[in-house]
C-alpha positions as CSV (number, residue, x, y, z in Angstrom):
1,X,-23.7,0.4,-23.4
2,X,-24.4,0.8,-19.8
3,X,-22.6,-1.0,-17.0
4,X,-24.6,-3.5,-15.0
5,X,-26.1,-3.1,-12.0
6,X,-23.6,-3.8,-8.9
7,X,-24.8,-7.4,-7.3
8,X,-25.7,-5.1,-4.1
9,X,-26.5,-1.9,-3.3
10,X,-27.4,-1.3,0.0
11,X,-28.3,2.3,0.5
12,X,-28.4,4.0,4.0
13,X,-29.8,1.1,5.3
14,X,-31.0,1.0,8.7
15,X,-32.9,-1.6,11.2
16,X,-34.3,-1.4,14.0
17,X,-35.6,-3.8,16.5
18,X,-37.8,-3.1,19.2
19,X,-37.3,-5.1,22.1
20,X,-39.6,-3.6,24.3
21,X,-41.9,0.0,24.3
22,X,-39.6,1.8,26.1
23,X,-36.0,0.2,24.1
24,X,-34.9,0.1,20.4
25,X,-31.7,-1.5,19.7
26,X,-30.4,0.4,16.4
27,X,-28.5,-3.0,14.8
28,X,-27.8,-1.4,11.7
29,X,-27.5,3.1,11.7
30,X,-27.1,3.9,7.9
31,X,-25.0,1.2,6.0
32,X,-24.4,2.0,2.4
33,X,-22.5,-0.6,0.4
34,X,-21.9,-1.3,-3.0
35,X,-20.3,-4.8,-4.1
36,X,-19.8,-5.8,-8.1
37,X,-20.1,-9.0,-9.9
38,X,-16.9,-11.2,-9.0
39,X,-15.8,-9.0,-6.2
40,X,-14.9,-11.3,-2.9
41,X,-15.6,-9.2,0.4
42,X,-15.2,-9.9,4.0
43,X,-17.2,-8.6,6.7
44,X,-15.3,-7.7,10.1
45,X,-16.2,-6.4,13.4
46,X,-16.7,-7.1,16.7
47,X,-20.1,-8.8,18.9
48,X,-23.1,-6.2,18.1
49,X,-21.5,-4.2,15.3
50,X,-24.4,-5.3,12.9
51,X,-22.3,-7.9,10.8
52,X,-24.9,-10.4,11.2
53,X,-27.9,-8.3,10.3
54,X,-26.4,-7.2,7.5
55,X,-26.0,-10.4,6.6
56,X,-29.5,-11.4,7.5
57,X,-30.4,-8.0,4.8
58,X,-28.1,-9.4,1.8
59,X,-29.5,-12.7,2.4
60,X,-33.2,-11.8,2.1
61,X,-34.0,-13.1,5.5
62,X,-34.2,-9.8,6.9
63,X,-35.8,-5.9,5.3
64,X,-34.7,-2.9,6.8
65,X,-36.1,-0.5,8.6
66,X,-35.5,2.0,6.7
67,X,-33.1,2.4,3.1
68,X,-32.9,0.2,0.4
69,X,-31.4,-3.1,-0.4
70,X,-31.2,-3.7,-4.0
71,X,-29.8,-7.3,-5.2
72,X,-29.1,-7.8,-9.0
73,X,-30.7,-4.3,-9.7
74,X,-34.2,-5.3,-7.8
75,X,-35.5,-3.5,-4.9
76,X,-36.1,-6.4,-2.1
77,X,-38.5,-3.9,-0.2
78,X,-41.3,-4.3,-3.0
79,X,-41.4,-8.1,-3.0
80,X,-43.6,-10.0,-1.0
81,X,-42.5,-13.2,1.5
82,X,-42.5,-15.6,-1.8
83,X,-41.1,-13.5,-4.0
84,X,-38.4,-12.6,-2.1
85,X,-37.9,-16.6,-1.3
86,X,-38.0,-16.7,-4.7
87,X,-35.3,-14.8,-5.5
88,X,-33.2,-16.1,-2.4
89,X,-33.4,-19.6,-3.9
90,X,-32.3,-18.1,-7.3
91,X,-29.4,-15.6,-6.9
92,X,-28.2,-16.7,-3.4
93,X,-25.8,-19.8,-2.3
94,X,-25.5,-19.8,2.3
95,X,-22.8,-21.5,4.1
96,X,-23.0,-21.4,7.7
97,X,-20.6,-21.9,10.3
98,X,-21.8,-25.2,11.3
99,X,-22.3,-26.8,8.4
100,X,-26.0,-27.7,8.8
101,X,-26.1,-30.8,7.1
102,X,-28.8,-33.2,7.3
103,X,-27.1,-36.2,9.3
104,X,-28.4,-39.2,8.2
105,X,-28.0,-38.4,4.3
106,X,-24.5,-38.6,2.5
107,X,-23.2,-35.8,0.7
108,X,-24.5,-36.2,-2.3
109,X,-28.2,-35.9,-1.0
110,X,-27.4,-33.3,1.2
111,X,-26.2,-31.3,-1.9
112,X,-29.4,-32.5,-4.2
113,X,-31.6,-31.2,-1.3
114,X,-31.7,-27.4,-2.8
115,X,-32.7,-29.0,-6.2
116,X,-35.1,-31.4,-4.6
117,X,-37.1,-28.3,-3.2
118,X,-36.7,-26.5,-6.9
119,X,-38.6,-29.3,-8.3
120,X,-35.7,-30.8,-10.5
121,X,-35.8,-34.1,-12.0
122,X,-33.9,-37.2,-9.9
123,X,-31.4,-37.6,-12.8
124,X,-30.7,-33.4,-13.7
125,X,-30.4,-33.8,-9.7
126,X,-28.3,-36.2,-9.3
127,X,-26.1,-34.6,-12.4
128,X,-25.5,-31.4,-10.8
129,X,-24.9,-32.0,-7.3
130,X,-22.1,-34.5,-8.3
131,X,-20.7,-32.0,-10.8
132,X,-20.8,-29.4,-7.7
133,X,-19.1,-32.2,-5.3
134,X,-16.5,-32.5,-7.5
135,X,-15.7,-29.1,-8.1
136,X,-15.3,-28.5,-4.6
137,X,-12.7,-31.6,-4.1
138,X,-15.6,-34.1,-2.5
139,X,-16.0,-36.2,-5.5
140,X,-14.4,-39.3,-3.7
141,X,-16.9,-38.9,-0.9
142,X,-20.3,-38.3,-2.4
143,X,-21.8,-41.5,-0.5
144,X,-20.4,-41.0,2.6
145,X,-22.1,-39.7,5.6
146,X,-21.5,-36.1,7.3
147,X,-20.4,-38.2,10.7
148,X,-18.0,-40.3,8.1
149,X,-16.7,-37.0,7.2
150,X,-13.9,-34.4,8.8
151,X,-14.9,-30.9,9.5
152,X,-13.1,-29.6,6.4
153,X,-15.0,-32.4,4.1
154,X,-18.4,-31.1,5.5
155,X,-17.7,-27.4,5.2
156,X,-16.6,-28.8,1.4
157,X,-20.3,-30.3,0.9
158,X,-22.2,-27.3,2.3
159,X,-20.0,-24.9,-0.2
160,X,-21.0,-27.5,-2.6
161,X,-24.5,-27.6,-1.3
162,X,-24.6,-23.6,-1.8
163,X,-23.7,-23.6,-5.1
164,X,-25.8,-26.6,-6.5
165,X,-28.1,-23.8,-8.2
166,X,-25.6,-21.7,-10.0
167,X,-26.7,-18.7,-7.7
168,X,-24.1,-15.4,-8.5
169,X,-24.0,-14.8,-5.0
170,X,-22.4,-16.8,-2.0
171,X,-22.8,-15.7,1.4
172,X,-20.9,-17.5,4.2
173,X,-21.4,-16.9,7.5
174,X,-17.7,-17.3,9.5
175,X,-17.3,-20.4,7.5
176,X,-13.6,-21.1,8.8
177,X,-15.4,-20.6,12.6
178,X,-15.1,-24.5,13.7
179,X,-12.3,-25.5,11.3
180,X,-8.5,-26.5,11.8
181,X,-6.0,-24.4,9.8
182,X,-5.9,-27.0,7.2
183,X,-9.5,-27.6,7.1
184,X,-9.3,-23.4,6.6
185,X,-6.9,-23.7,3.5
186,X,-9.1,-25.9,1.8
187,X,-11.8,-24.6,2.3
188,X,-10.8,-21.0,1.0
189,X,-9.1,-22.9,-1.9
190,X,-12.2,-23.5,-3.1
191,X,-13.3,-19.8,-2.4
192,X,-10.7,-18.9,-5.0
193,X,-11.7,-20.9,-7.4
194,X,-15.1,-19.9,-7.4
195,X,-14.2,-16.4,-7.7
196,X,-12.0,-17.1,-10.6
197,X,-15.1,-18.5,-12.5
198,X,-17.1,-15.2,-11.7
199,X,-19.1,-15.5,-8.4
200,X,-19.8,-13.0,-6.0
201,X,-18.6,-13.9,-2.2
202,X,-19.6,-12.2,0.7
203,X,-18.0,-13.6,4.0
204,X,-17.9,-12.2,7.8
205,X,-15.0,-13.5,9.5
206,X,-13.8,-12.6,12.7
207,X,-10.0,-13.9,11.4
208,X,-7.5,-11.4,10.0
209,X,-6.1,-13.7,7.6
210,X,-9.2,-15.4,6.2
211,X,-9.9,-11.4,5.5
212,X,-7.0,-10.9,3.8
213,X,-8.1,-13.8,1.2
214,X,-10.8,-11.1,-0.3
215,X,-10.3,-8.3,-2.6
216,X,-12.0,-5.8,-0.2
217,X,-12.6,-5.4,3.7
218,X,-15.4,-3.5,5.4
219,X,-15.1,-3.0,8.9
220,X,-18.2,-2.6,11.2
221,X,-19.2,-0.4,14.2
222,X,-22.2,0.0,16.4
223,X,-24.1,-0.7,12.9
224,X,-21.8,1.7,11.0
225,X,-19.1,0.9,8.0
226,X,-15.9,2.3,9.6
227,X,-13.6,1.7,6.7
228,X,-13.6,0.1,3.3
229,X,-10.5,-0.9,2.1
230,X,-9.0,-3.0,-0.8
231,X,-6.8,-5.8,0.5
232,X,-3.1,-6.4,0.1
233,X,-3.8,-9.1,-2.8
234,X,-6.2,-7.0,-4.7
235,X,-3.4,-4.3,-5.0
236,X,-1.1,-7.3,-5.9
């Protein structure tokens, strides 16, 4: 029997923006990248090394200029703008940096809203995005608002939030960024526990020690991978 296809393969994978006629800014100067199912991976590097675009590419929000991206086997270059919303929606879970809850709606409808746009049922809804509040600690909170909440509790509902649709890949955007070191520990707790039940995680920090919670570090340069290497704890 054959392996499976790695959850990404990202394949000398450049892009290019064009900010005027006369100047191309080269974000992203042959990446390649391979990251397997269950494998946690932080994303390091410094303003402008391309960790954000290639973010933007694993995410579906962004195609190369040039390479491939391949997500769960399927090559994102031949989809169109719905199907590749498509499959954003169905394999991919985002947590952002600042939360980006909707303020005026408690937790639990904040993490109903992906379902709500997947045309779910109110009571399979409402099912779900308590089962996913509660797995991420937030079960005493569900009616309370973002504003009633700390910054650790609404980083909490946005991981919830992301994984509402049982995607097999979570992408999270310096998600310790406007945290405490607390608010951190929690937050990566739950991290853990999602990789123990199989997820993919894909994270870009800018902190050495949120880094060192993954199994694998890439490093970027001037849109270049500089190194790749397993962590302390996946040697463990």
């Amino acid at each position: 029997m054959s392996a499976p296809p790695p959850v990404i393969a990202v394949e000398d994978v450049r892009r290019t923006y064009h900010v005027t006629d006369d100047l191309a800014v080269h974000a992203l100067d042959g990446v390649s990248l391979r990251i397997a199912t269950g494998e946690y991976v932080a994303i390091m590097g410094s303003s402008g090394s391309g960790k954000s675009t290639l973010m933007n590419i694993l995410g579906c929000l962004d195609v190369p200029t040039s390479g491939r991206y391949l997500l769960d086997g399927v090559d994102v270059r031949v989809l169109d703008e719905d199907e590749q919303s498509d499959l954003r929606n169905r394999k991919i879970g985002f947590v952002f940096q600042a939360f980006n809850l909707v303020p005026r709606t408690t937790a639990l409808a904040n993490v109903e809203l992906p379902l709500t746009y997947a045309g779910l049922g109110r009571g399979e809804r409402r099912r779900r995005a308590l089962h996913a509040l509660e797995t991420v600690g937030m079960g005493p909170r569900v009616h309370h608002l973002p504003s009633e909440l700390s910054g650790g509790q609404q980083q909490r509902v946005a991981v919830a939030r992301a994984i509402v649709t049982n995607p097999s890949l979570i992408l999270a955007d310096e998600p310790s960024g406007n945290l405490d070191s607390r608010s951190t520990a929690d937050v990566l707790r739950v991290f853990d526990e999602l990789i123990v039940e199989g997820r993919t995680i894909v994270l870009i920090t800018h902190e050495h020690d949120v880094a060192e919670r993954a199994d694998r570090v890439v490093h970027l340069a001037d849109g270049r991978v500089i190194s790749d290497q397993r962590t302390a704890k996946a040697a463990a």
